[in-house]
FIGU-953047 format. One line per field, with one value per atom (N, C-alpha, C): residue number from 0; residue in three letters; x, y negated, z. Coordinates in pm, 1 decimal. Example, Ala and Ser with C-alpha at 12.3 -4.5 7.8 and 13.67 -1.06 7.14 Angstrom:
nr	(0  0  0  1  1  1)
rest	(ALA  ALA  ALA  SER  SER  SER)
X	(1319.0  1230.0  1320.0  1285.0  1367.0  1290.0)
Y	(569.0  450.0  330.0  225.0  106.0  -3.0)
Z	(780.0  780.0  780.0  708.0  714.0  787.0)
END
This chain:
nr	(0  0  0  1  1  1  2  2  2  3  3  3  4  4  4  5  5  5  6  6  6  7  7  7  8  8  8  9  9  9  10  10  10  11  11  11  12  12  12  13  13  13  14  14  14  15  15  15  16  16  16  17  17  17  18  18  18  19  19  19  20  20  20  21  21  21  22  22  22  23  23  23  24  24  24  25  25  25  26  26  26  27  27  27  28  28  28  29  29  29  30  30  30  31  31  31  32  32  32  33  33  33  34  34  34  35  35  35  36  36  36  37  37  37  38  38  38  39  39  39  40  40  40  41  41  41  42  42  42  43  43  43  44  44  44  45  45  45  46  46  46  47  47  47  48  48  48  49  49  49  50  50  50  51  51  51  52  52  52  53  53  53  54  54  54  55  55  55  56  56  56  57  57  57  58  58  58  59  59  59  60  60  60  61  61  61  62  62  62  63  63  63  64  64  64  65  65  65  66  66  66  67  67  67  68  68  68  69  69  69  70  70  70  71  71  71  72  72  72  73  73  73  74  74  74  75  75  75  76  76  76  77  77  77  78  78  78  79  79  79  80  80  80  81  81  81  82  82  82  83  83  83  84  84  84  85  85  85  86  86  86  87  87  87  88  88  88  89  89  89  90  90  90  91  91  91  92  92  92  93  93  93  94  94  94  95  95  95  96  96  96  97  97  97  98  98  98  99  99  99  100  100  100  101  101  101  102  102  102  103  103  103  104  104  104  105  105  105  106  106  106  107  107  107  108  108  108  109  109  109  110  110  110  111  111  111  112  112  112  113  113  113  114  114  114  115  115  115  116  116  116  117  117  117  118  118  118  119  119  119  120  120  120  121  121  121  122  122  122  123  123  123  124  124  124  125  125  125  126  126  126  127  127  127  128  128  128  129  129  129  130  130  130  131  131  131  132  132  132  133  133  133  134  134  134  135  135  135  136  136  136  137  137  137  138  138  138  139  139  139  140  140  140  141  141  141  142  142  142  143  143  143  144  144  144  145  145  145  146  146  146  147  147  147  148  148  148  149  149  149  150  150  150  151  151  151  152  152  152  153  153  153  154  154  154  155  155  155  156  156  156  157  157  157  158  158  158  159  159  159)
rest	(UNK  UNK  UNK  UNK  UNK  UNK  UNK  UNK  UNK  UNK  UNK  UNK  UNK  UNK  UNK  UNK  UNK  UNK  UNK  UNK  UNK  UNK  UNK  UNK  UNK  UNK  UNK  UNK  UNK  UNK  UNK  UNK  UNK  UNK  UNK  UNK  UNK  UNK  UNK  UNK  UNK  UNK  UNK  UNK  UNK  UNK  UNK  UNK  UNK  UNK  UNK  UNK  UNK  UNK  UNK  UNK  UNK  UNK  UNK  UNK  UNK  UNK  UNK  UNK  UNK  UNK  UNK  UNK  UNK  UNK  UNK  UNK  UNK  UNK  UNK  UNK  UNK  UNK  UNK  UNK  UNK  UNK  UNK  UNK  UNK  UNK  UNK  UNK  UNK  UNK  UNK  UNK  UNK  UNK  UNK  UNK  UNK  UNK  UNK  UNK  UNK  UNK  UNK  UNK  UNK  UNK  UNK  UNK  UNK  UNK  UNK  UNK  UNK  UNK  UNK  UNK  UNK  UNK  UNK  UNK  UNK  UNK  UNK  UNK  UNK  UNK  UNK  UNK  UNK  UNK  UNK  UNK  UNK  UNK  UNK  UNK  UNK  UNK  UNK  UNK  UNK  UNK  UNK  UNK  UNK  UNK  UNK  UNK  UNK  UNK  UNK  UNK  UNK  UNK  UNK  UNK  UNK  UNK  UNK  UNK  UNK  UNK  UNK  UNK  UNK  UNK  UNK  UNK  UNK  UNK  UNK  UNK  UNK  UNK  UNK  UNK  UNK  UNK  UNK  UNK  UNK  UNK  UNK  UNK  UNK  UNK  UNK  UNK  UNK  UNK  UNK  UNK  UNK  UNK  UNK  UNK  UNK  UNK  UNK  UNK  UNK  UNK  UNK  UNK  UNK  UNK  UNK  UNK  UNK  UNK  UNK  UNK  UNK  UNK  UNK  UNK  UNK  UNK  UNK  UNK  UNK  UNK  UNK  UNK  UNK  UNK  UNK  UNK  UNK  UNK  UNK  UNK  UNK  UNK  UNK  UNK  UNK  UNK  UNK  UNK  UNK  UNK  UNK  UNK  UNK  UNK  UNK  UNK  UNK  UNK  UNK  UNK  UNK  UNK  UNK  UNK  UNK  UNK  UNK  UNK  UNK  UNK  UNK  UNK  UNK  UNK  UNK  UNK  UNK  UNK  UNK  UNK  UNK  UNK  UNK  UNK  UNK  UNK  UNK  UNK  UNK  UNK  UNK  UNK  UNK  UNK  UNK  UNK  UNK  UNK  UNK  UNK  UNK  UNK  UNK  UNK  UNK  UNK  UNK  UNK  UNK  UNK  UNK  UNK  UNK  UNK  UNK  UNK  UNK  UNK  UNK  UNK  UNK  UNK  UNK  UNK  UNK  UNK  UNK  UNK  UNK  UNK  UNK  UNK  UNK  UNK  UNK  UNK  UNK  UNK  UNK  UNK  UNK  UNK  UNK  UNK  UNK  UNK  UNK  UNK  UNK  UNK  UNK  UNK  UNK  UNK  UNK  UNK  UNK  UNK  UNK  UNK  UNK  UNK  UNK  UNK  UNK  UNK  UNK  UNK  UNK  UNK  UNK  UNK  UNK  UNK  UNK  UNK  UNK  UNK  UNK  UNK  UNK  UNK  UNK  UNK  UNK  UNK  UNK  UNK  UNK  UNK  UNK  UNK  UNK  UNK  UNK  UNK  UNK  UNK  UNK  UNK  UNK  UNK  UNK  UNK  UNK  UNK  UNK  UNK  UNK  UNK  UNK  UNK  UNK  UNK  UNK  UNK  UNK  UNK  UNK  UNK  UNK  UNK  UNK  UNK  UNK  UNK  UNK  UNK  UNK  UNK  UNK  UNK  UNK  UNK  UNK  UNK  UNK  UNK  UNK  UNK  UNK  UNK  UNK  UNK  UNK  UNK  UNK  UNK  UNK  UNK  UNK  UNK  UNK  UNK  UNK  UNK  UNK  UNK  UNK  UNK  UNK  UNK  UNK  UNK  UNK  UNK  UNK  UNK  UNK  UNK  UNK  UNK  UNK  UNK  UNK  UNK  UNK  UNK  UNK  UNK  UNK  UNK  UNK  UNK  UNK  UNK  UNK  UNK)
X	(1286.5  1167.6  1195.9  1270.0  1322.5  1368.1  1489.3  1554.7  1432.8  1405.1  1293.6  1203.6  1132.3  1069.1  1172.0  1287.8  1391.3  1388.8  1407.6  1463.9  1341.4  1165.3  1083.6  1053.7  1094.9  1071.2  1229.3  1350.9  1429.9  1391.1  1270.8  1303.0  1143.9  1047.8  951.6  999.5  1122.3  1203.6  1249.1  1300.3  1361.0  1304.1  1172.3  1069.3  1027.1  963.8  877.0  999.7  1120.0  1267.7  1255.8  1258.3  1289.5  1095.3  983.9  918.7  888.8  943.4  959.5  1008.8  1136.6  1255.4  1219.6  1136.1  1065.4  954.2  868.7  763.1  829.4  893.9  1005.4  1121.0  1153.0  1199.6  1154.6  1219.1  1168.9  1100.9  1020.7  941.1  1018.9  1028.8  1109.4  1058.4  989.9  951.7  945.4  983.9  1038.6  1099.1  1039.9  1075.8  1122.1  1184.1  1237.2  1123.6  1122.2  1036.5  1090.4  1048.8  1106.5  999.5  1054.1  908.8  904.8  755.0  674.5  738.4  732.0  786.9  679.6  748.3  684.0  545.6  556.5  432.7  336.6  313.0  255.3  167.9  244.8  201.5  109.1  178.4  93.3  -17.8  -19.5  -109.1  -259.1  -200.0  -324.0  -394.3  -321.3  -348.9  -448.6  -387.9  -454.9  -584.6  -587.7  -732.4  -823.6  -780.4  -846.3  -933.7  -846.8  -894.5  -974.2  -960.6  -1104.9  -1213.0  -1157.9  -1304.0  -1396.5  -1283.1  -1347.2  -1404.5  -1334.4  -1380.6  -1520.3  -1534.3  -1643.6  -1792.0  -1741.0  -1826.5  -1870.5  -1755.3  -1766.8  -1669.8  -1608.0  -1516.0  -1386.1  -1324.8  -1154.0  -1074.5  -977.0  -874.4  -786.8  -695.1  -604.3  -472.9  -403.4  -270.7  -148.6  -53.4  31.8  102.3  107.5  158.9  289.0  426.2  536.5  592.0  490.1  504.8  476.1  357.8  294.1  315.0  384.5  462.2  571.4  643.1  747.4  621.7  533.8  453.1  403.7  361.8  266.7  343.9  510.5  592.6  612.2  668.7  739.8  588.9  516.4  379.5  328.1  369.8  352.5  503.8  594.9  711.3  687.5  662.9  626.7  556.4  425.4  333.2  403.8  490.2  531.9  663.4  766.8  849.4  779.3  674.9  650.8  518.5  534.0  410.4  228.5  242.9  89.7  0.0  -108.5  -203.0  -284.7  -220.0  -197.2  -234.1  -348.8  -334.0  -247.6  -188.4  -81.8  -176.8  -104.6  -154.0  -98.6  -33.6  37.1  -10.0  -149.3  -162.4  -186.5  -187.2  -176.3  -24.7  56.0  202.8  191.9  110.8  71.0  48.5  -68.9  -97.8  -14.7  51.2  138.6  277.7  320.4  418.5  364.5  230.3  257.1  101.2  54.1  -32.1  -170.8  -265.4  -409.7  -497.0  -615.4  -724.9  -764.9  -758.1  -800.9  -701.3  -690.6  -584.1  -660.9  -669.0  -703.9  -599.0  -622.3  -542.7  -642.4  -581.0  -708.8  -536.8  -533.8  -435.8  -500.7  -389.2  -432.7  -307.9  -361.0  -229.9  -305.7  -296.7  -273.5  -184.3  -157.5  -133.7  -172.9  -305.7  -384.8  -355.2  -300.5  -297.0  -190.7  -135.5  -8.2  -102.3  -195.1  -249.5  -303.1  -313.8  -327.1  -480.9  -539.1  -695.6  -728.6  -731.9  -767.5  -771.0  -698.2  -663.2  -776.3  -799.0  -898.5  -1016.8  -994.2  -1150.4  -1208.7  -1124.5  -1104.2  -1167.9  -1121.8  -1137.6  -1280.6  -1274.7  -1443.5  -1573.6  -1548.2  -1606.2  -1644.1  -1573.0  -1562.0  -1667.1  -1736.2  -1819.2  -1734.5  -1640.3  -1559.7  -1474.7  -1362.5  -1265.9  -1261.4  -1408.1  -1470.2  -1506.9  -1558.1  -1590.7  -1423.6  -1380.8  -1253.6  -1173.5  -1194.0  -1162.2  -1266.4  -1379.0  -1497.3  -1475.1  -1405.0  -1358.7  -1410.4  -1509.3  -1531.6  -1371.1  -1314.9  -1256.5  -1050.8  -1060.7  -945.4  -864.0  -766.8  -680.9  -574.7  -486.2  -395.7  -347.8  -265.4  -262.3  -102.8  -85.1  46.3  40.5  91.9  86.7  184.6  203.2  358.1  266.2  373.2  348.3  490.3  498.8  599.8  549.8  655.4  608.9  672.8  616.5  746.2  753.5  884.3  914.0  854.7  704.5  593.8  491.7  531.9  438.4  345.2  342.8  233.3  226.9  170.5  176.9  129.6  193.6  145.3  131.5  -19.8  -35.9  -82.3  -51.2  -105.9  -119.6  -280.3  -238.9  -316.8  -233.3  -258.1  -292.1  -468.2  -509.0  -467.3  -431.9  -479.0  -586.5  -647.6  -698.4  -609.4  -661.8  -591.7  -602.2)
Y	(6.2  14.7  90.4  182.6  231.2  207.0  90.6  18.9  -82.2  -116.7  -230.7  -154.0  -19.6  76.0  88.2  108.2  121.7  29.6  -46.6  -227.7  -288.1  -214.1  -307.5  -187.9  -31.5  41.4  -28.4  -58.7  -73.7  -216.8  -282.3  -413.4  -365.1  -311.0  -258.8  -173.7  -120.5  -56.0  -100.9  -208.8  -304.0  -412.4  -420.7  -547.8  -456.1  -293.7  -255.9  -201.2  -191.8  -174.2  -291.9  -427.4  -538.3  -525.8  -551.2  -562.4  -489.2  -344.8  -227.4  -281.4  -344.8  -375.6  -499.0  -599.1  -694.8  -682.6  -548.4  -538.1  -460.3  -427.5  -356.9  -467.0  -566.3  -633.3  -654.0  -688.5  -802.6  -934.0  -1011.7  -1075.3  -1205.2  -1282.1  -1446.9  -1497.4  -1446.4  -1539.5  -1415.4  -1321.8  -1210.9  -1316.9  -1281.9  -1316.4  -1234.4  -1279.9  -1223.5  -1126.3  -1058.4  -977.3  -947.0  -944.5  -867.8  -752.7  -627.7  -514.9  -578.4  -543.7  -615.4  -450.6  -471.3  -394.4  -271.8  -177.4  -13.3  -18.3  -124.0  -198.0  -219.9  -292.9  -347.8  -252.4  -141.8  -77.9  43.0  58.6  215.2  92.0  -61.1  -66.4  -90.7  -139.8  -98.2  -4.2  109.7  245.0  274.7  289.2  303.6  169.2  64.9  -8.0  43.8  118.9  164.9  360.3  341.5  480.6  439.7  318.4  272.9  270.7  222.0  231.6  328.6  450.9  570.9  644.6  643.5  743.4  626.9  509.4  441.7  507.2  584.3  644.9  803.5  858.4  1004.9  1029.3  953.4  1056.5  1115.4  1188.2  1232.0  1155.6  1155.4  1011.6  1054.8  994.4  1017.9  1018.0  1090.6  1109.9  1067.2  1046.7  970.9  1046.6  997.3  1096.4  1052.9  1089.2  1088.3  1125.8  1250.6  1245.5  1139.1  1026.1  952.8  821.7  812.4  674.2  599.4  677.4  610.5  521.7  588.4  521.9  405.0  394.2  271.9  185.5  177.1  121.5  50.7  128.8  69.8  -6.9  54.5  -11.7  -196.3  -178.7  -291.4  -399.0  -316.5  -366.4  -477.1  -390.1  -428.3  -585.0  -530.1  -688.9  -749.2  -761.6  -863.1  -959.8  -849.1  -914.9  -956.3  -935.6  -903.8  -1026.2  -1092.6  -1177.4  -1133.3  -1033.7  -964.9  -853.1  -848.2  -755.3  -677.3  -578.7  -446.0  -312.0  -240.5  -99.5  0.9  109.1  201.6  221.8  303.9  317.5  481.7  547.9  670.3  748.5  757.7  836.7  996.2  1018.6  1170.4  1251.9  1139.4  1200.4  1242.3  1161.9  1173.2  1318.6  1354.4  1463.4  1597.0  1562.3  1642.7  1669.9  1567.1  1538.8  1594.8  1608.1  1573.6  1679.8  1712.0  1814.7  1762.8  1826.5  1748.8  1768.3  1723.5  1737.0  1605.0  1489.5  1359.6  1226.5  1137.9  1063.0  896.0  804.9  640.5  551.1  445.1  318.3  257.5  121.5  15.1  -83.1  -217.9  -303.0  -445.4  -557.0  -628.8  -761.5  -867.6  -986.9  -1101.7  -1169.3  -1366.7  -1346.6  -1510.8  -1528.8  -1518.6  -1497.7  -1433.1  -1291.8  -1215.8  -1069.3  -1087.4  -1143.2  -1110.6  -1063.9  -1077.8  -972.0  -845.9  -721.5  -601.2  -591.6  -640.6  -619.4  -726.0  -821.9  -948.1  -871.7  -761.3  -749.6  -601.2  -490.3  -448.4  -450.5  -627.7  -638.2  -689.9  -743.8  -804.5  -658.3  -535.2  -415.2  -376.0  -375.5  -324.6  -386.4  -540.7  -625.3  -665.9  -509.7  -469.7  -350.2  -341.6  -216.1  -131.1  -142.4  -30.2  21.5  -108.9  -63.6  -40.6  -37.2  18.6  203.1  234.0  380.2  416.1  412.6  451.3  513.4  405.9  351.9  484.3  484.8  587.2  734.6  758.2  885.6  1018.5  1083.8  1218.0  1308.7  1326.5  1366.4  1371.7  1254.1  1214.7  1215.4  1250.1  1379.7  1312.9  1216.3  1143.2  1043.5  911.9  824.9  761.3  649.4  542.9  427.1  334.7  187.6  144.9  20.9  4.4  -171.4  -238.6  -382.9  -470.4  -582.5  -687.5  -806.7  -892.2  -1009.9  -1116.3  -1228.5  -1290.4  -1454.3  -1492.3  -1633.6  -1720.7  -1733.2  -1837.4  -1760.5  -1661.9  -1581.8  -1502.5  -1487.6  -1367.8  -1243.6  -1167.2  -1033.8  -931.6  -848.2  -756.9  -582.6  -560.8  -456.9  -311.0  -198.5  -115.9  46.2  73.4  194.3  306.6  397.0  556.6  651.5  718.0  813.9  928.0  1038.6  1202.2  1270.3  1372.1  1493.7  1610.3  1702.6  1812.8  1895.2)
Z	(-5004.5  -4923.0  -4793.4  -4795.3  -4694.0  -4593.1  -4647.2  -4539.6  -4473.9  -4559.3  -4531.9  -4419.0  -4404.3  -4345.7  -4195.7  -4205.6  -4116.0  -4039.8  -4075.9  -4015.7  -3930.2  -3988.1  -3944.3  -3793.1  -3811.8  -3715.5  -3591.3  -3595.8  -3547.5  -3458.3  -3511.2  -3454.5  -3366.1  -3372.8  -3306.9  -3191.4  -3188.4  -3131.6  -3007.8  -3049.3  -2993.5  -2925.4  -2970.2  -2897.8  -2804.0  -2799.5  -2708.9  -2609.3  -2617.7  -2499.4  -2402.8  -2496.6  -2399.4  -2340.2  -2402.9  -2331.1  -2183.1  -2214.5  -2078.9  -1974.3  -1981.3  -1957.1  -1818.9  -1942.8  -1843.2  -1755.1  -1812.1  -1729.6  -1583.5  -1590.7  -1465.8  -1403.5  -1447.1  -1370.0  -1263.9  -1142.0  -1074.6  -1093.0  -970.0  -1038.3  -1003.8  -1068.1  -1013.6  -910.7  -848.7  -738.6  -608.4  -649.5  -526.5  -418.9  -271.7  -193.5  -26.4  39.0  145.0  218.7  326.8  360.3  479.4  599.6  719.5  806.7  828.8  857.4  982.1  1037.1  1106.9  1225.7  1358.1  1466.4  1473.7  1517.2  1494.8  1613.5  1709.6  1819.5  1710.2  1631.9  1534.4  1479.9  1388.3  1334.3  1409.1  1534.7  1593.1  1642.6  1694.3  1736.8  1660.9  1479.7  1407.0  1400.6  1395.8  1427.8  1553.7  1662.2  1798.8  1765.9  1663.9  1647.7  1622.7  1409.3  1343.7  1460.2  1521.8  1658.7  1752.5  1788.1  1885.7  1826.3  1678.6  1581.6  1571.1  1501.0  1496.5  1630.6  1706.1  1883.9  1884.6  1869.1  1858.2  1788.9  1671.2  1575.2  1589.8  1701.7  1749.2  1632.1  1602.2  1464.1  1537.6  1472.5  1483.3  1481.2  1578.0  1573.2  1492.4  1447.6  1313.8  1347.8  1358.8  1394.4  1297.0  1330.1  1237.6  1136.6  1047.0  971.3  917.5  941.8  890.6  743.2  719.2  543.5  443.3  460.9  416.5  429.3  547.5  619.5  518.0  462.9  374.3  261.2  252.4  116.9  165.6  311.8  344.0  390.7  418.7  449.4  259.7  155.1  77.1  -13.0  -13.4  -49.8  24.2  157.6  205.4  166.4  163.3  165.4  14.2  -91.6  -244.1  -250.7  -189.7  -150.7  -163.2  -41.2  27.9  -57.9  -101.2  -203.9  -309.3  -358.1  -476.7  -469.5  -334.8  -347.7  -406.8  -391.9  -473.5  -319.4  -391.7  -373.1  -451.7  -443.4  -545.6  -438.6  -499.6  -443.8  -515.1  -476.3  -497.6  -572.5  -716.1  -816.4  -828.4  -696.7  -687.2  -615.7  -563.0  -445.3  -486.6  -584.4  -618.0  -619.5  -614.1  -570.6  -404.9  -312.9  -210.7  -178.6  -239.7  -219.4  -315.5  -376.1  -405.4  -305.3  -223.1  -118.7  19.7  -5.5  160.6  210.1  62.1  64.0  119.4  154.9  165.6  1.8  58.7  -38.7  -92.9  4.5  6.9  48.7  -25.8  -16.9  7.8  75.1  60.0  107.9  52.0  121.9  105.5  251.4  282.4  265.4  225.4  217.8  250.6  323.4  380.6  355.4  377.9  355.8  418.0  486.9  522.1  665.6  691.5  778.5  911.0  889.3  1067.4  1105.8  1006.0  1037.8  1114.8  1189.8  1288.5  1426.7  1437.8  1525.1  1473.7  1536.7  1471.9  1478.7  1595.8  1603.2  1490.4  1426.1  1336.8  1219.6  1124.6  1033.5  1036.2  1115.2  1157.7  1159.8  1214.7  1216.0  1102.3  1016.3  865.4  770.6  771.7  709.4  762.7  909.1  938.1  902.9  852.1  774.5  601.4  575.5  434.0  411.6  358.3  351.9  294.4  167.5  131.2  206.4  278.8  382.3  498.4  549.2  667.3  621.4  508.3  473.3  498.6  429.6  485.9  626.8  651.4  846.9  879.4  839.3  882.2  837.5  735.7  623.6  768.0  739.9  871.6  770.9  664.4  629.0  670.2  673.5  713.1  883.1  854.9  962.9  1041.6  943.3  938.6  874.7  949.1  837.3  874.8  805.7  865.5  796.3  890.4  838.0  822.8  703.5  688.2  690.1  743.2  770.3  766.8  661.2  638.8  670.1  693.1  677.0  603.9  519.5  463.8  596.5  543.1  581.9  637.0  552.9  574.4  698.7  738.7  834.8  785.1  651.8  621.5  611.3  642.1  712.0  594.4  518.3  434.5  468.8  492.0  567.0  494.6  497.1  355.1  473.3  496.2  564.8  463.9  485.0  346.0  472.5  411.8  473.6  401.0  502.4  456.9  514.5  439.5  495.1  473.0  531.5  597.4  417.3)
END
């Protein structure tokens, strides 16, 4: 009975390894990705800032601590064919310090303009509060694109 007890824990063992294993692979249909030009990105930025100076809010300054996240976050999309919010932003604020952490994320083929993808978010009641945050200090955008022209866009707010 033992072995029998052994053998059925060894193979439960062994199913929930490979299942790990696969849920961490790559996905088969990962595809190419090229980052979209650093123009691109400050000029979403300097958008999401006409917005706000629009609202009397604080313009948001860039933030270099936070930038690697909205870069490999967009980067992900994009290989990864998906739209997915970071599921990490409390490492955020453990990295990079602050009280308050958001992402707004974005993908089609029209976003190759920076005002289009903007105006796409200010047309969101959720991803417009955001864009609006009186809280938020600093942010950065990370933007890919794949092959077919589609543009995967992911920007991460801080507060101070």
């Amino acid at each position: 009975m033992r072995r029998v007890a052994r053998s059925a824990l060894a193979a439960a063992a062994a199913t929930a390894a490979l299942t790990a294993t696969a849920a961490h692979a790559p996905p088969a249909h990962a595809q190419e990705v090229t980052p979209m030009d650093d123009g691109y990105e400050d000029a979403v930025l300097q958008t999401i800032n006409q917005r706000r100076a629009h609202r009397g809010l604080r313009l948001l300054r860039t933030s270099s601590c936070v930038d690697p996240v909205a870069e490999r976050r967009s980067r992900r999309m994009g290989v990864n064919d998906e739209m997915r919010h970071y599921d990490g932003l409390r490492r955020v604020l453990r990295r990079c310090g602050g009280s308050r952490v958001g992402e707004i994320i974005a993908r089609g083929p029209g976003f190759s303009d920076p005002r289009a993808v903007v105006r796409a978010w200010m047309h969101s009641p959720s991803h417009r509060a955001l864009i609006e945050q009186r809280g938020f200090r600093a942010a950065a955008v990370g933007a890919w694109r794949d092959a077919g022209g589609e543009v995967f866009v992911s920007v991460v707010f801080r507060s101070p």
